[in-house]
TORPA-4810 file (N, C-alpha, C, O; in nm, 3 decimals):
<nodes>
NODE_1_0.085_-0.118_0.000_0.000_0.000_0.000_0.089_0.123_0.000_0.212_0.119_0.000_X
NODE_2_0.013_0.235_0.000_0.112_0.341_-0.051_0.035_0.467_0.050_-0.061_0.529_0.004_X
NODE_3_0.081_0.492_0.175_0.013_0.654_0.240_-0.017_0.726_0.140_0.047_0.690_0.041_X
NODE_4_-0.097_0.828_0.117_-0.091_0.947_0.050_-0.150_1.097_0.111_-0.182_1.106_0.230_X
NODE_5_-0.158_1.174_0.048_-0.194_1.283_0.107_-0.179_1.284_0.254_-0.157_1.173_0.301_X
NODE_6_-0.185_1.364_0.321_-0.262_1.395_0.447_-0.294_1.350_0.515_-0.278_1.398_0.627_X
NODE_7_-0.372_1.210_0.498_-0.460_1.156_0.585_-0.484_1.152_0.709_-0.587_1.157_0.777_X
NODE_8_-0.373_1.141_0.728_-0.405_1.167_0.920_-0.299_1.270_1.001_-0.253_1.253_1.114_X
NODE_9_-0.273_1.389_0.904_-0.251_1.500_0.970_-0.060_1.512_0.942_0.003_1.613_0.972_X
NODE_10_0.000_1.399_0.886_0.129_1.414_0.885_0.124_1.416_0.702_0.021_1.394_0.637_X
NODE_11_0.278_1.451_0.636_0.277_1.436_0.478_0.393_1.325_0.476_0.503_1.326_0.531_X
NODE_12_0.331_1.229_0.395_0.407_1.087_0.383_0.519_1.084_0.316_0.555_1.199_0.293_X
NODE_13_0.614_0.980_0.261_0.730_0.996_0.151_0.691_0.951_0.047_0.776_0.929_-0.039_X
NODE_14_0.559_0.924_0.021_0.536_0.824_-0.104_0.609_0.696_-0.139_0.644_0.665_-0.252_X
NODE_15_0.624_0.637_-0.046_0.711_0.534_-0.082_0.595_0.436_-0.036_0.522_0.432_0.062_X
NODE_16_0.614_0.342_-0.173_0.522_0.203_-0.101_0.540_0.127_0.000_0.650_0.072_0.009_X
NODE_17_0.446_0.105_0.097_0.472_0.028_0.205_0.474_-0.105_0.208_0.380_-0.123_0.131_X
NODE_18_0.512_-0.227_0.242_0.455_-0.360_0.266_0.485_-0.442_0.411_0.587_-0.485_0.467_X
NODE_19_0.303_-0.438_0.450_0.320_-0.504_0.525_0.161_-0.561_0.513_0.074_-0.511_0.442_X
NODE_20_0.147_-0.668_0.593_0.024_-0.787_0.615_-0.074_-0.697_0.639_-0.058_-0.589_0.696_X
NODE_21_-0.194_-0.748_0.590_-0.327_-0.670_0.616_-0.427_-0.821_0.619_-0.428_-0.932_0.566_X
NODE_22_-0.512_-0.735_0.724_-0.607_-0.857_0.752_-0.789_-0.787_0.718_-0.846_-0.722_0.806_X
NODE_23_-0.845_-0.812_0.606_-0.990_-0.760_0.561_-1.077_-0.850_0.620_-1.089_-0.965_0.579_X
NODE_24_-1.150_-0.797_0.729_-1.266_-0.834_0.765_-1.404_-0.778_0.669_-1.417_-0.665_0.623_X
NODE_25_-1.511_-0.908_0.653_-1.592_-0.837_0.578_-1.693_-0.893_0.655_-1.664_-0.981_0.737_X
NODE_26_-1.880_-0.828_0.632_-1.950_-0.824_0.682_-2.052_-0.842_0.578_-2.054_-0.749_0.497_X
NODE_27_-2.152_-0.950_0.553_-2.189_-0.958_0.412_-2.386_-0.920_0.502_-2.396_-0.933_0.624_X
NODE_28_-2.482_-0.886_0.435_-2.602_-0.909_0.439_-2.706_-0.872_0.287_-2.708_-0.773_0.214_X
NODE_29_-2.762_-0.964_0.286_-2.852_-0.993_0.141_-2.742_-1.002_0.054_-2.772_-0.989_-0.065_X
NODE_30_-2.646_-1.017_0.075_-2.580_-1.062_-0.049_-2.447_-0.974_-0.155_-2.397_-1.002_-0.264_X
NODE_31_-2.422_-0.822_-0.024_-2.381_-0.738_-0.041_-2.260_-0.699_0.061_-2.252_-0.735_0.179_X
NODE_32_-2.205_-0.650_0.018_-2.070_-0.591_0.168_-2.129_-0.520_0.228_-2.139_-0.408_0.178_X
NODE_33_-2.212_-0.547_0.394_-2.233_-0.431_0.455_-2.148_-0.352_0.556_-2.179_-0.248_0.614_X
NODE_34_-2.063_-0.404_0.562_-1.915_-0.349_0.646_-1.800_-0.480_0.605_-1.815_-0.599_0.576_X
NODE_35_-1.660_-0.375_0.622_-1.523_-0.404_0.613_-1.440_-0.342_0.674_-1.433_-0.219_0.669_X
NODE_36_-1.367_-0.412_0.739_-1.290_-0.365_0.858_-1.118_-0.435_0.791_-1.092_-0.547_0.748_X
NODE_37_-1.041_-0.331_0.806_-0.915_-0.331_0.786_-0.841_-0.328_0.878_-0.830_-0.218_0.932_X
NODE_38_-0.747_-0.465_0.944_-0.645_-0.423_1.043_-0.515_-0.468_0.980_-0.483_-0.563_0.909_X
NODE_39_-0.448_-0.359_1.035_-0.267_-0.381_1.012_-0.196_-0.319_1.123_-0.246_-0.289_1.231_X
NODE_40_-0.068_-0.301_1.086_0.028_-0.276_1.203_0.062_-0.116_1.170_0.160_-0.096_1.099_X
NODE_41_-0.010_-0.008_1.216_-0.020_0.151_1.211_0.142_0.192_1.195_0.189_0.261_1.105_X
NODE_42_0.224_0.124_1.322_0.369_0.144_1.336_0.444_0.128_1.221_0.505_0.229_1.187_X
NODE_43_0.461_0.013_1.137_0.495_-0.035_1.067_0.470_0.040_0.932_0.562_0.046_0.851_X
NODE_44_0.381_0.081_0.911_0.309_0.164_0.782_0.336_0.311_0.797_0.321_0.392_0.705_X
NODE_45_0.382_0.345_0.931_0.447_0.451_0.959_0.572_0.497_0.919_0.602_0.598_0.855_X
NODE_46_0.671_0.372_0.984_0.811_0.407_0.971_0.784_0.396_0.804_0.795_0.503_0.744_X
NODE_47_0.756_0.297_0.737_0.811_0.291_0.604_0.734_0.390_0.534_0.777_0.416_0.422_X
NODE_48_0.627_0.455_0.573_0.579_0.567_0.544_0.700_0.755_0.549_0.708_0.854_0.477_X
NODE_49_0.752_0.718_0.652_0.874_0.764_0.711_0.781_0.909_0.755_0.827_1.021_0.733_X
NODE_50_0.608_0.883_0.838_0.596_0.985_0.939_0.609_0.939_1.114_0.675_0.841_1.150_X
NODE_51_0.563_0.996_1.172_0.614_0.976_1.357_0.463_0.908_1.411_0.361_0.976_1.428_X
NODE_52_0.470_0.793_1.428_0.390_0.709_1.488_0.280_0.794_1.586_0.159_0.803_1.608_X
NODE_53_0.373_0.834_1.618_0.335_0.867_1.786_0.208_1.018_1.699_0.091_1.009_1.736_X
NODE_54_0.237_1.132_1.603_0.184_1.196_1.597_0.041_1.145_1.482_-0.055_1.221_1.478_X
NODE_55_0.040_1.043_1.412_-0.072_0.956_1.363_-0.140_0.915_1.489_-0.249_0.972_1.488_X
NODE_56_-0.131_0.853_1.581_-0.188_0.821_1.725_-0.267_0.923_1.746_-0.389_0.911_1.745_X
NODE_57_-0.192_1.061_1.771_-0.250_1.212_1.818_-0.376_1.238_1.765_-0.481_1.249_1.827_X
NODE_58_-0.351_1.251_1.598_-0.406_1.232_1.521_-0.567_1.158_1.479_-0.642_1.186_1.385_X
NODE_59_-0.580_1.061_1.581_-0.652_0.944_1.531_-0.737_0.936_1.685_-0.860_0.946_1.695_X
NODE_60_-0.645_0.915_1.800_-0.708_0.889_1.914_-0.746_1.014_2.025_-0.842_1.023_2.101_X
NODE_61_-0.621_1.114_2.000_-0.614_1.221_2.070_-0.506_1.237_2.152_-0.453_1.134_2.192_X
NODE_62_-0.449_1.374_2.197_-0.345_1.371_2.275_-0.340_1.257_2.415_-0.226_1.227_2.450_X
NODE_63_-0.432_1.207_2.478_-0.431_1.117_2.558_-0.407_0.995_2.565_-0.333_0.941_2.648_X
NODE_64_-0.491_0.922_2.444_-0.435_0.820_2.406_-0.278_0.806_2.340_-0.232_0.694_2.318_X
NODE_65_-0.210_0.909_2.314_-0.146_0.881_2.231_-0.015_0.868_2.335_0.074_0.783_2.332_X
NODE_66_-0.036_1.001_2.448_0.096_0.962_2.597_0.054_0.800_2.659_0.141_0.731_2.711_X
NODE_67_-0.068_0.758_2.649_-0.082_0.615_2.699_-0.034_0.523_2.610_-0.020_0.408_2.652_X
NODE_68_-0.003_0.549_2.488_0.070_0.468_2.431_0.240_0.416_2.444_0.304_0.318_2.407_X
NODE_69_0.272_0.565_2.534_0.443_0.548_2.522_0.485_0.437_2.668_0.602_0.405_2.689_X
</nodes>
């Protein structure tokens, strides 16, 4: 995968990332009614080459993000 723009408040290097992704899907009548994407945020960071810690900020809020360290 590849960060782009903005997204969560830092500017990326454009460099493609690779790492494991796990797609949860949620089907009803026969359609996707939810999909849930998990991966490793850290990981998609560094090779993203922005600061973990300020995507956290970003995403959870300054609180969560000192409970992370």
């Amino acid at each position: 995968m590849t960060m782009t723009g903005e997204r969560f408040g830092v500017k990326p290097n454009g460099r493609q990332a690779e790492l494991p992704v796990f797609i949860q899907f949620e089907f009803k009548d026969g359609l996707i009614a939810r999909e849930r994407f998990l991966f490793d945020l850290s990981s998609l960071c560094a090779q993203s080459g922005v600061s973990t810690d300020a995507v956290r900020e970003k995403l959870f809020g300054k609180v969560a993000a000192s409970a992370a360290m």
